[in-house]
C-alpha positions as CSV (number, residue, x, y, z in Angstrom):
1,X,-34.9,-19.7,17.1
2,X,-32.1,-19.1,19.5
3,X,-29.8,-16.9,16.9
4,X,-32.9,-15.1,16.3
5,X,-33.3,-14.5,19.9
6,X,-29.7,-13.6,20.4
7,X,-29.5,-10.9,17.7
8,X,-32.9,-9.2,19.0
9,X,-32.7,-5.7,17.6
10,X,-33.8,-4.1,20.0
11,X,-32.8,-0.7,21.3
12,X,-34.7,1.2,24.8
13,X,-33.8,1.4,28.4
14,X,-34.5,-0.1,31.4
15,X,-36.4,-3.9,30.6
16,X,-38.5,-2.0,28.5
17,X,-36.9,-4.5,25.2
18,X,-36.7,-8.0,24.7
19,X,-32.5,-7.4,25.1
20,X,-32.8,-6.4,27.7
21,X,-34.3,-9.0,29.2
22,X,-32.3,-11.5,27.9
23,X,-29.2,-9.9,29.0
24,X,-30.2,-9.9,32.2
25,X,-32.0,-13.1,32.9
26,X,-30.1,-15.3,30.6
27,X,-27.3,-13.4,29.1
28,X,-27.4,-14.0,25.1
29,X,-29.3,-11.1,24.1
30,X,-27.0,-9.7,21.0
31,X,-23.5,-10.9,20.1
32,X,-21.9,-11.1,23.7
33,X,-24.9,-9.2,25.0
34,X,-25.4,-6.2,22.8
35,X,-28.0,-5.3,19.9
36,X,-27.0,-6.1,16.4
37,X,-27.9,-2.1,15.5
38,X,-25.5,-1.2,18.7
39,X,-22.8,-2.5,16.6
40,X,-23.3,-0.5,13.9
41,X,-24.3,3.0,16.3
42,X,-22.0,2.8,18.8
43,X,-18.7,2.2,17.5
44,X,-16.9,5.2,16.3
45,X,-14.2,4.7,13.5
46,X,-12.0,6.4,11.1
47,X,-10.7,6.1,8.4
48,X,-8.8,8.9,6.2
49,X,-6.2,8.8,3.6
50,X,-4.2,11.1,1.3
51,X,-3.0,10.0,-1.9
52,X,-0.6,12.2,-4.4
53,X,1.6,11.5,-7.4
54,X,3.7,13.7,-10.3
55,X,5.2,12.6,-13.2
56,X,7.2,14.6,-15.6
57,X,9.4,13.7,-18.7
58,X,11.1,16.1,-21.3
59,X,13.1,14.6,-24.3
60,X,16.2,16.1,-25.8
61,X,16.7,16.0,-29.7
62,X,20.6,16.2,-30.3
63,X,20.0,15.2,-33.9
64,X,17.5,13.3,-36.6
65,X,19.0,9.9,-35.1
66,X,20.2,10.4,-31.6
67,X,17.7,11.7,-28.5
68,X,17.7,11.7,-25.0
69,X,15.2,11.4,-22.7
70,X,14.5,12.0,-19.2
71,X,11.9,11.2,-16.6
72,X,11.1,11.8,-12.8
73,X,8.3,10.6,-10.5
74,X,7.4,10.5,-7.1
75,X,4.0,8.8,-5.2
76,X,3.3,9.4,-1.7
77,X,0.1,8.1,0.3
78,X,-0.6,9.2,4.0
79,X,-3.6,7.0,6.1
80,X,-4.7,7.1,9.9
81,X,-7.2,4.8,11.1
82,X,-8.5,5.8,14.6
83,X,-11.1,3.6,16.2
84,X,-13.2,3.4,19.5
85,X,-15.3,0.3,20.3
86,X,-16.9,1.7,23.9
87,X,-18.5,-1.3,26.3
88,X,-21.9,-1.1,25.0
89,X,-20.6,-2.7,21.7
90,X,-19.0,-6.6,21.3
91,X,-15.6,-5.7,20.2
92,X,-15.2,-3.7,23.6
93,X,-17.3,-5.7,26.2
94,X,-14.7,-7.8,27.5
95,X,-12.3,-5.6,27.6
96,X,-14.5,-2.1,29.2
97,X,-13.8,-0.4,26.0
98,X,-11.1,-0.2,23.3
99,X,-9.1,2.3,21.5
100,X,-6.6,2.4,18.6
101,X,-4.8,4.8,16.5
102,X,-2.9,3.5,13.6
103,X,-0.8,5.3,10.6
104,X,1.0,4.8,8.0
105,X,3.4,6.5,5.4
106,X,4.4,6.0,1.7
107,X,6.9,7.3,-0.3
108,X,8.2,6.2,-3.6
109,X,10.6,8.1,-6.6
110,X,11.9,6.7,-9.6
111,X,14.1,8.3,-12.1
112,X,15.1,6.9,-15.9
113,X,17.5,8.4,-18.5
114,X,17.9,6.9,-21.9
115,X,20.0,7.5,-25.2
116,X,18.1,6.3,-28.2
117,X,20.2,6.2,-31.4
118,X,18.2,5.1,-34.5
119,X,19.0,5.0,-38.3
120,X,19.0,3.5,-41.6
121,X,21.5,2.9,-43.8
122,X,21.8,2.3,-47.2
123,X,18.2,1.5,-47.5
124,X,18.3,-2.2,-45.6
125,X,20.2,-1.5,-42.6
126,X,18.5,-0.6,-39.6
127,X,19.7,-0.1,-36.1
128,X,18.0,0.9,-33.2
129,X,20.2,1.0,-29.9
130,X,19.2,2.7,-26.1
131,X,21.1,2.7,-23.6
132,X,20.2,4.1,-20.1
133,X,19.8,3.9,-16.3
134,X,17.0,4.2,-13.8
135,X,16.8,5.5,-9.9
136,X,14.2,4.1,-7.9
137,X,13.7,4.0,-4.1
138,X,10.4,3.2,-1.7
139,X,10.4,3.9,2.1
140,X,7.5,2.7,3.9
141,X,6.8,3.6,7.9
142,X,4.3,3.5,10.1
143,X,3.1,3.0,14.2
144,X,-0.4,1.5,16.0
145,X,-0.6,2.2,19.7
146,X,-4.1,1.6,21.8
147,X,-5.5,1.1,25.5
148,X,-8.0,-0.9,26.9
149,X,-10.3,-1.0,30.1
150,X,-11.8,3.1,29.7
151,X,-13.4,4.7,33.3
152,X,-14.8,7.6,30.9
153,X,-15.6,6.6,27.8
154,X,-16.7,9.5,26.6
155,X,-13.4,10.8,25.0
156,X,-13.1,7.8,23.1
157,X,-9.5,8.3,20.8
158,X,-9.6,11.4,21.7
159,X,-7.6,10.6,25.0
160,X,-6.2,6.9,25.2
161,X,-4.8,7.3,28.1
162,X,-8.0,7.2,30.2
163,X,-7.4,3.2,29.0
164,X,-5.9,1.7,32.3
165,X,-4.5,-1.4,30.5
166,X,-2.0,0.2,27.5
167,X,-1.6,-2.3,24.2
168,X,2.0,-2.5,23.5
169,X,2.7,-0.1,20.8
170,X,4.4,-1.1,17.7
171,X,6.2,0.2,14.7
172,X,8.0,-0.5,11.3
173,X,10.3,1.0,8.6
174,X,11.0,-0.8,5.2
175,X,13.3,0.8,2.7
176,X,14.7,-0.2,-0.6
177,X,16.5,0.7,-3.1
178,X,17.3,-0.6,-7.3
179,X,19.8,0.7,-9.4
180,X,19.7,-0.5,-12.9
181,X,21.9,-0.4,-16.0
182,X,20.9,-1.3,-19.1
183,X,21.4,-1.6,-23.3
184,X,19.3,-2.7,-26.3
185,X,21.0,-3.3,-30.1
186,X,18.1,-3.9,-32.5
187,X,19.9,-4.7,-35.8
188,X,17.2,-5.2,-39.1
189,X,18.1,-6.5,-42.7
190,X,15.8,-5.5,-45.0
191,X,13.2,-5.3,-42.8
192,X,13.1,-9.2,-42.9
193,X,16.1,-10.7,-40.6
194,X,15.5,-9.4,-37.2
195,X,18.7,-9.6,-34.4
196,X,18.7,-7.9,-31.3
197,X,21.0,-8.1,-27.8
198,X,19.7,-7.0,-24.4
199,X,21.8,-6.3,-21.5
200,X,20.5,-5.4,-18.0
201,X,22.3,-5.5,-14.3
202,X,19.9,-4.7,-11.2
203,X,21.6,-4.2,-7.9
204,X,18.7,-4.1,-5.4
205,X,18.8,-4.1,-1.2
206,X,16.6,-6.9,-2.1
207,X,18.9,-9.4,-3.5
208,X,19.9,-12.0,0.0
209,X,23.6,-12.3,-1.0
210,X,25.2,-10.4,-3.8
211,X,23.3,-7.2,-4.4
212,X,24.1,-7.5,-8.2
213,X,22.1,-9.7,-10.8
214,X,23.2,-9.4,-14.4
215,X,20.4,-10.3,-17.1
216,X,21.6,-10.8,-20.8
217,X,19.6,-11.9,-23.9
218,X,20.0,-12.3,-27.4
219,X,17.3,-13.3,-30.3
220,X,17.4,-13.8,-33.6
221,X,14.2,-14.2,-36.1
222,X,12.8,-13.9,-39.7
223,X,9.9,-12.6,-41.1
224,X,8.1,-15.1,-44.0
């Protein structure tokens, strides 16, 4: 009975509602006072975002056996989120109204070159060898700054400074980088005894102590 009391929805003026009665005479009308539908009127939030991405590859044939190919692409994303919790609502009862404007900022590219050489020879020998190198880099930034305690609410985001008590703002940068080198020997016998070698080195702003990891591999199989 008493959560059902507490979250009367109720909306009028004066003590024309069971609210506000309870707010008045024994103070648990709503969360912290306030209708339940309050919460969902009176707050006024934002939320908007921008996404975009391009891609592109071409490939160059030098001959039969031997290509190269290139490739490029970049993703960015842009988001604000503005809100406003006035004192009508929970959120900004305590605190005489809230404000808050955060955003953010994306930005990645990656680039990745390889040499393919592939050929038969004599009718059993295969190889099949790449070698190649990739770009990449990711940069991500963004701020939040608010106020508290509004005189005129009426502005809401639109002017934080009519907040008295100012949040402390905040903001952040993160970059990194990866540079990679790499090979791959595929050698095939008759199509039935199967070798192949991988090389790869990463050096990434990542890595804690030496920004250069080095990943070899090597298998060998059969085919029944």
């Amino acid at each position: 009975i008493y959560s059902a009391i507490k979250g009367a929805p109720f909306i009028g003026g004066g003590l024309q509602t069971l609210s506000d009665f309870l707010n008045k005479y024994l103070g648990f009308g709503g969360e912290y006072g306030v209708d339940p539908v309050i919460e969902l009127r009176d707050p006024k939030i934002s939320d908007k975002s921008f996404t975009g991405s391009l891609n592109t590859a071409f490939t160059v044939n030098f001959s039969e056996h031997l290509k190269l190919r290139l490739s490029a692409g970049f993703n960015k994303d842009n988001s604000i989120y503005k809100s406003f919790y006035p004192s009508s609502t929970a959120s900004g009862h305590i605190s005489n109204g809230s404000g808050n404007i955060s955003e953010g900022y994306d930005f990645s590219w990656l680039n990745e070159n390889t040499l393919n050489y592939n050929n038969t020879f004599k009718g059993i020998h295969t190889v099949d060898a790449t070698a190649g190198f990739s770009m990449q880099q990711s940069t991500r930034e963004g701020y939040s700054f608010g106020s508290r305690n509004y005189v005129i609410q009426g502005l809401g985001v639109d002017n934080l400074n009519l907040g008295t008590n100012i949040n402390p703002p905040s903001s952040e940068k993160v970059q990194s980088q990866l540079l990679s080198f790499f090979g791959i020997v595929r050698y095939s016998l008759r199509d039935r005894y199967l070798f192949s070698a991988i090389m790869r080195a990463d050096g990434s702003s990542k890595f804690p102590k030496s920004r250069w990891g080095y990943f070899p591999f090597v298998s060998a199989a059969w085919k029944v």
